[in-house]
N, C-alpha and C positions, 0 to 999 in steps of 0.2 A: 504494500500500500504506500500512496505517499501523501505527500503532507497537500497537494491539489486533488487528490480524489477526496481523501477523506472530509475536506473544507467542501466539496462540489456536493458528497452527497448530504451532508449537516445541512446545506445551503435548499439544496430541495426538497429536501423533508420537513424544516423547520422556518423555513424562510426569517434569518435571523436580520437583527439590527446591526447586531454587530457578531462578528466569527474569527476566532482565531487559534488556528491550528498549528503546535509545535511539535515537531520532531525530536523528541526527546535520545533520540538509540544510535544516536550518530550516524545519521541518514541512512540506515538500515529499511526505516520505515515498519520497524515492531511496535514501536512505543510512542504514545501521544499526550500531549497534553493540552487540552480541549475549554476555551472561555467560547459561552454561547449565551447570546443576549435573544429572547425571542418573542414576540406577544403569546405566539403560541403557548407558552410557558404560565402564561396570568392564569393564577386559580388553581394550580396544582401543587401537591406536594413533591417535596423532590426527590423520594421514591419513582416518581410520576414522570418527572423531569425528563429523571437518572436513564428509566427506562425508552422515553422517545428516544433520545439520544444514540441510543446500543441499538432499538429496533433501525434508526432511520440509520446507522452505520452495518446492519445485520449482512450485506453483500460482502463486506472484509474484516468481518470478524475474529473471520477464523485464521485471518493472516496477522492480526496483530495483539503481540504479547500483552502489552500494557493500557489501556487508556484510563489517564487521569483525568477527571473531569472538575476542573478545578475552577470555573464559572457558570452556571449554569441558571436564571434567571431571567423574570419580565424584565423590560426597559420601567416601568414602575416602581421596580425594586432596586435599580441602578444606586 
């Protein structure tokens, strides 16, 4: 995976405000760490979140060891 898919498919699943995808694994592309600002996101808990997230990345899952989700949030909650 790389640090442009995994930002494209967050991007279409969640249609965020703001998206930013890091490459934690030394551009291996195993390990990520994931700030997603989204409306989609108002009203849920972050169990809830946590889960969009993993479903809307479920196509490269299985290629990557790590994802950090280390923002995940409405623009409300900014």
């Amino acid at each position: 995976s790389s640090v442009e898919e995994v930002k494209r498919l967050l991007t279409e699943a969640l249609d965020p405000t703001q998206c930013e995808v890091i490459d934690v694994s030394g551009n291996c592309g195993s390990a990520f760490d994931v700030h997603v600002v989204s409306e989609k996101f108002e009203g849920k808990n972050r169990l809830a979140v946590h889960r969009m997230i993993h479903d809307a990345l479920a196509s490269v899952m299985a290629k990557i060891h790590a994802l950090s989700i280390k923002t995940a949030k409405a623009p409300s909650k900014v």
